[in-house]
C-alpha positions as CSV (number, residue, x, y, z in Angstrom):
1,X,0.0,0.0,0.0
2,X,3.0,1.9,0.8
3,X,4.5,2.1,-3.0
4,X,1.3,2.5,-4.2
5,X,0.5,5.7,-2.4
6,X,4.1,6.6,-2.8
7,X,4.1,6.5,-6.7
8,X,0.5,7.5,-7.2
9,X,1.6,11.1,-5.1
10,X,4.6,11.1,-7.4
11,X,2.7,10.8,-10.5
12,X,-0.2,12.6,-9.5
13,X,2.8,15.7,-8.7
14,X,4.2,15.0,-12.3
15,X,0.8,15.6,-14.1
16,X,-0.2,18.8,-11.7
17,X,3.2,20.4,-12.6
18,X,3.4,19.4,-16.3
19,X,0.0,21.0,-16.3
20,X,-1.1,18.7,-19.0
21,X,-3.9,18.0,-16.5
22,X,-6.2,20.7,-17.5
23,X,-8.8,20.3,-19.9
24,X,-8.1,23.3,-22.0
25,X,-4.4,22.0,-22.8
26,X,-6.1,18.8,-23.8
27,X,-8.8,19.9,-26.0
28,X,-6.0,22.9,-27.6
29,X,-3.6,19.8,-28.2
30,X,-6.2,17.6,-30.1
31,X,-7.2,21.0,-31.8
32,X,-3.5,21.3,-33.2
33,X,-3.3,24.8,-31.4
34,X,-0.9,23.9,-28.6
35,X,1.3,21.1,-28.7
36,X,2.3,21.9,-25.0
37,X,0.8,17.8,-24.2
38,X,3.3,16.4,-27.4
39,X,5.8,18.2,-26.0
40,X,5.3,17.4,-22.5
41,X,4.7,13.3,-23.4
42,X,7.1,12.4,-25.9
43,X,9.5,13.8,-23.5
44,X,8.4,11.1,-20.8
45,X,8.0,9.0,-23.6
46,X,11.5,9.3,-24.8
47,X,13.1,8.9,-21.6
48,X,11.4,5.7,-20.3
49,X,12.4,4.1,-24.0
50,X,15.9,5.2,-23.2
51,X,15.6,4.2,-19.2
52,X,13.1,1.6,-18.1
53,X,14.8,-1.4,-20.4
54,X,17.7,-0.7,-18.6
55,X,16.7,-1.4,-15.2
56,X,15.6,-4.9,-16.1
57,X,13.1,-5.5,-14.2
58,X,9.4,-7.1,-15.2
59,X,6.8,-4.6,-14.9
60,X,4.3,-7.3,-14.9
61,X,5.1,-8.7,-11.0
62,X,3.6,-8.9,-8.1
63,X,3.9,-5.8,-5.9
64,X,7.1,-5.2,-4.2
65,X,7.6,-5.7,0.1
66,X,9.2,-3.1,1.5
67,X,11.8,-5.0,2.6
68,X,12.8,-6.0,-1.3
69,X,12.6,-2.0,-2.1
70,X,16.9,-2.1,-1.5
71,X,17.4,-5.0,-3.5
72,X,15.4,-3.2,-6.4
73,X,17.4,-0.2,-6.0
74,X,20.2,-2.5,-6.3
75,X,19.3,-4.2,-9.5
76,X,19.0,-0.9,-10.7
77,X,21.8,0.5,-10.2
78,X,23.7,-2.9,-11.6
79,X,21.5,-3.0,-14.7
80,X,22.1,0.5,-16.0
81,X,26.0,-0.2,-16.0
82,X,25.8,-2.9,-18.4
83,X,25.4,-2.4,-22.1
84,X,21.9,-1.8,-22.7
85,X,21.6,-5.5,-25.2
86,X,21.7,-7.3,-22.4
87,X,19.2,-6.5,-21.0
88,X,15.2,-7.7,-20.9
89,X,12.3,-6.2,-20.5
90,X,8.7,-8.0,-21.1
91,X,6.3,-5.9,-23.2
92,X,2.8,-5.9,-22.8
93,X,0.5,-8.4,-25.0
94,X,-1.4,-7.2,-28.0
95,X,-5.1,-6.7,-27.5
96,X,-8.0,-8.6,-30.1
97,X,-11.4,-8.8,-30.1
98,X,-11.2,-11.4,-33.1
99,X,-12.5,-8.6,-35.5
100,X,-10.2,-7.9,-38.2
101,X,-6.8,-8.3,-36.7
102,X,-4.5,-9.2,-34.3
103,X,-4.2,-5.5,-33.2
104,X,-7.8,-4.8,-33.8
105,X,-8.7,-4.3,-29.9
106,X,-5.6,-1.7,-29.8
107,X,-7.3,-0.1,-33.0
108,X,-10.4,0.3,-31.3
109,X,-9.4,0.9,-28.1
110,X,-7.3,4.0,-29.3
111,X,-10.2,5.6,-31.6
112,X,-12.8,5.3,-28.7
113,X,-9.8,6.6,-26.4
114,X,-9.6,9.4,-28.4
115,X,-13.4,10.3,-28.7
116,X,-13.5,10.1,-25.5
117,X,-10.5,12.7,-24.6
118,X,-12.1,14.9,-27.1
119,X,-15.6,14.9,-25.2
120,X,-14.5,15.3,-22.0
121,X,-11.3,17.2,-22.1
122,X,-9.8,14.1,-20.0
123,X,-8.0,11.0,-20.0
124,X,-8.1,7.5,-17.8
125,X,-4.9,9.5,-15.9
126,X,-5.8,13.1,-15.8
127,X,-8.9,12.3,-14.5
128,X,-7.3,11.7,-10.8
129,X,-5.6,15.3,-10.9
130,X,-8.6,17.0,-11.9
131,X,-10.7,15.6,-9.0
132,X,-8.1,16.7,-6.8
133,X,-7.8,20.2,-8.1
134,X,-11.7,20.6,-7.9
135,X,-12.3,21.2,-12.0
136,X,-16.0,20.2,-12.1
137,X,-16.0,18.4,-15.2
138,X,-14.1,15.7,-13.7
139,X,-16.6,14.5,-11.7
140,X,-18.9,13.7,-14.4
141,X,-16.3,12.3,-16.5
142,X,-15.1,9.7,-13.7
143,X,-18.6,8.6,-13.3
144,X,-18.6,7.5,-17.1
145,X,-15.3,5.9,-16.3
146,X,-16.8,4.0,-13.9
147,X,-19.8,3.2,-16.0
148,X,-17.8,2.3,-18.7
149,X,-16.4,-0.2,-16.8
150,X,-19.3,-1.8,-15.4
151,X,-20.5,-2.1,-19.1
152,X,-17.6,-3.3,-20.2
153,X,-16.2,-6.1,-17.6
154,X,-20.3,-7.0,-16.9
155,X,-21.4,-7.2,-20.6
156,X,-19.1,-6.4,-23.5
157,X,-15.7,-8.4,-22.2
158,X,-17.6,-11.6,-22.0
159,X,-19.2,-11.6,-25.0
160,X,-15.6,-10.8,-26.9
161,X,-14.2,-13.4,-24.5
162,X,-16.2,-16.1,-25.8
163,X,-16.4,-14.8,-29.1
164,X,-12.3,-15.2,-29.5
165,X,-12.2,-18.6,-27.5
166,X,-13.4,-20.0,-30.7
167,X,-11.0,-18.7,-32.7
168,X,-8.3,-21.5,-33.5
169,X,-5.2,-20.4,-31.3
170,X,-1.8,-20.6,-33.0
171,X,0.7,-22.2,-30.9
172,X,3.9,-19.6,-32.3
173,X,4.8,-16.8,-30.2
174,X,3.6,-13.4,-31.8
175,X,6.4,-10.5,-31.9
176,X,5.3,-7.3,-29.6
177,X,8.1,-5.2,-30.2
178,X,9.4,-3.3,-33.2
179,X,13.2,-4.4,-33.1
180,X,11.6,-7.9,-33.3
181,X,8.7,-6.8,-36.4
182,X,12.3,-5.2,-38.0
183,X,14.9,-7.9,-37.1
184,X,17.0,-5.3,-35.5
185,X,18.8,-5.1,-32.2
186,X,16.5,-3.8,-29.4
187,X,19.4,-1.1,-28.8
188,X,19.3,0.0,-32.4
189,X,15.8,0.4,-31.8
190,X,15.6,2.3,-28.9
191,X,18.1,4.9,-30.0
192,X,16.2,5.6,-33.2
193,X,12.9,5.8,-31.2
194,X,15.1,7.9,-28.5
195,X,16.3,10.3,-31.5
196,X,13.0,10.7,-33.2
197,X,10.9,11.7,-30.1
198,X,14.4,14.4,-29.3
199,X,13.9,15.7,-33.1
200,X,10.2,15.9,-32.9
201,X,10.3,17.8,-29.4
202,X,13.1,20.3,-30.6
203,X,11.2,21.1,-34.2
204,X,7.8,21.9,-31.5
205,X,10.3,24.2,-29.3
206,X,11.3,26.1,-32.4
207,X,8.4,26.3,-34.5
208,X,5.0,25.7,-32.4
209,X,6.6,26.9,-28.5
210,X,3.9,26.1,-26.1
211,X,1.2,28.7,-25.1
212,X,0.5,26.8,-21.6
213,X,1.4,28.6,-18.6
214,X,2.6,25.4,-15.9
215,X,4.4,25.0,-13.2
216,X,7.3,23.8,-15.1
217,X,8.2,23.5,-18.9
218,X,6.9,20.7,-21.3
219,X,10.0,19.0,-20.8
220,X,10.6,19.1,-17.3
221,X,7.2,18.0,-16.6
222,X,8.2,15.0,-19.0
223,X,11.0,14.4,-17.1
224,X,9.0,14.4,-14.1
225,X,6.3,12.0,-15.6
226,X,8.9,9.4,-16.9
227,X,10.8,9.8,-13.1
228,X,7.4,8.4,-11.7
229,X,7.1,5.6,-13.7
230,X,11.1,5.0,-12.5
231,X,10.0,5.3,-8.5
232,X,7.1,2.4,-9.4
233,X,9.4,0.4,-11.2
234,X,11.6,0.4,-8.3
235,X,8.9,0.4,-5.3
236,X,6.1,-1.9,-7.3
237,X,8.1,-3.6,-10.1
238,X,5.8,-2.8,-12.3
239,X,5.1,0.3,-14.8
240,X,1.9,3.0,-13.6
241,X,-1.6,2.0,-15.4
242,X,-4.8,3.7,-14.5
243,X,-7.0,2.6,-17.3
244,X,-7.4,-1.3,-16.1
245,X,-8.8,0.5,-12.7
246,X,-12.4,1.6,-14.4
247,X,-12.6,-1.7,-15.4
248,X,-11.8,-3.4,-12.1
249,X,-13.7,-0.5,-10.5
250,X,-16.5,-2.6,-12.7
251,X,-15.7,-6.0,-11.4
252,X,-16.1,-4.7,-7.4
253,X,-19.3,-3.3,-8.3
254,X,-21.2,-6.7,-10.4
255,X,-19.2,-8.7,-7.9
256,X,-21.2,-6.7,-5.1
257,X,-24.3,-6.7,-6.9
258,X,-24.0,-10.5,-7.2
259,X,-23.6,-11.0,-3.3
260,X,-20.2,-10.2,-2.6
261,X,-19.2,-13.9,-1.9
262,X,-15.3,-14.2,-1.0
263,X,-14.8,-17.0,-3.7
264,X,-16.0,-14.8,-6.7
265,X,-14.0,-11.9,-5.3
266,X,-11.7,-9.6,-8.4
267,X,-8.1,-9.8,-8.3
268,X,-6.5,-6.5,-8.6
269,X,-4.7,-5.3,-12.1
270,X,-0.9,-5.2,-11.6
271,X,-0.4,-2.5,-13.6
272,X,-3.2,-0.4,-11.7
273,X,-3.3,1.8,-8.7
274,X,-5.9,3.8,-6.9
């Protein structure tokens, strides 16, 4: 409980002095008037491509005791004085709704992610910094969160669920990350991804500068943002997700409604806090 209230503070900080909180910057960036949010997230972006491989750590474990917190520190520290090739990190599975493609639930996913940021001026992490700073619209936009999700894990995940169990399963492994897509070395990879996000972030400083007045700059509060993601690899071996806690907010509540027996009880998201 201790890393999770630890990292959720230190992320919750990032977003409030990135300022890419605030659902003017949001709706300006999806506009194409401010690219403060860009700026801001391709700067986190860039640093965790360049930083979280390196720690070698799997972001998909369980949570972290206290008393391992030193021994993650540790492995830290040794991991990012070897040569980056070395190292392993396991990415996150493709999503499919057995549509169209393999990808197909990523495709979706990111189009009704997007509708949705346009609507409400929000985002699945946003949301938690614009309750606490008292903007109104947050509080109608996290109770379609959690409506989403009791839709979703009550009715629409179980229908997809057994609507791709009878699709025929192929028994090879499917390739998640680029460098594997491209047969190149994951350090190759990383350093191009690295230098493209740089480029981009430079050619927004010198020819679309951000309007946003924050706390800090756009890349400082990427900086900051890609830092927390470092204090919960370290404290919670695992990366920051908010999006999976809608949906397990949606579990609790059908769970609840069915009688709240311990047996039937949800198991928690790794990759979530609250």
């Amino acid at each position: 409980m201790l890393s999770d209230f630890v990292t959720g503070a230190a992320f919750g900080a990032a977003l409030r002095a990135s300022g890419v909180y605030e659902p003017a910057v949001i709706l300006s960036q999806l506009n194409a008037t401010d690219w403060h949010m860009v700026e801001t997230f391709l700067t986190a972006s860039g640093t965790s491509v360049c930083v979280l491989p390196s720690l070698g750590l799997d972001p998909s474990g369980s949570s972290v005791p206290e008393t391992q917190l030193l021994t993650n520190i540790h492995r830290v520290v040794v991991a990012l004085s070897q040569p980056l090739s070395h190292l392993s990190q396991k990415p996150r599975d493709f999503s499919s709704v057995g549509l169209f493609a393999s990808y197909d639930g990523n495709i979706l996913g990111g189009l009704l992610m997007g509708v949705g940021m346009a609507l409400s001026g929000s985002c699945p992490g946003t949301i938690f910094v614009q309750l606490g700073a008292g903007i109104p619209s947050g509080f109608c936009t996290i109770a379609g969160c959690v409506l989403g999700g009791v839709v979703w894990s009550g009715m629409l995940a179980p229908a997809l669920e057994a609507r791709t169990r009878t699709k025929i399963k192929s028994n090879v492994q499917p390739k998640l990350s680029v460098y594997e897509h491209l047969s190149i070395s994951r350090a190759t990879t990383t350093v191009g991804i690295a230098t493209m996000f740089a480029m981009t972030v430079s050619a927004i400083n010198l020819l679309a500068p951000s309007q946003t007045r924050s706390l800090v700059t756009p890349i400082a509060g990427g900086l900051l943002i890609a830092g927390s993601q470092l204090i919960s690899i370290i404290s919670r071996s695992k990366l920051i997700g908010t999006s999976s806690s809608f949906e397990e907010a949606g579990k609790y509540i059908w769970w609840a409604l069915r009688g709240g027996n311990s047996a039937g009880k949800p198991k928690s998201d790794p990759y979530s806090f609250w």
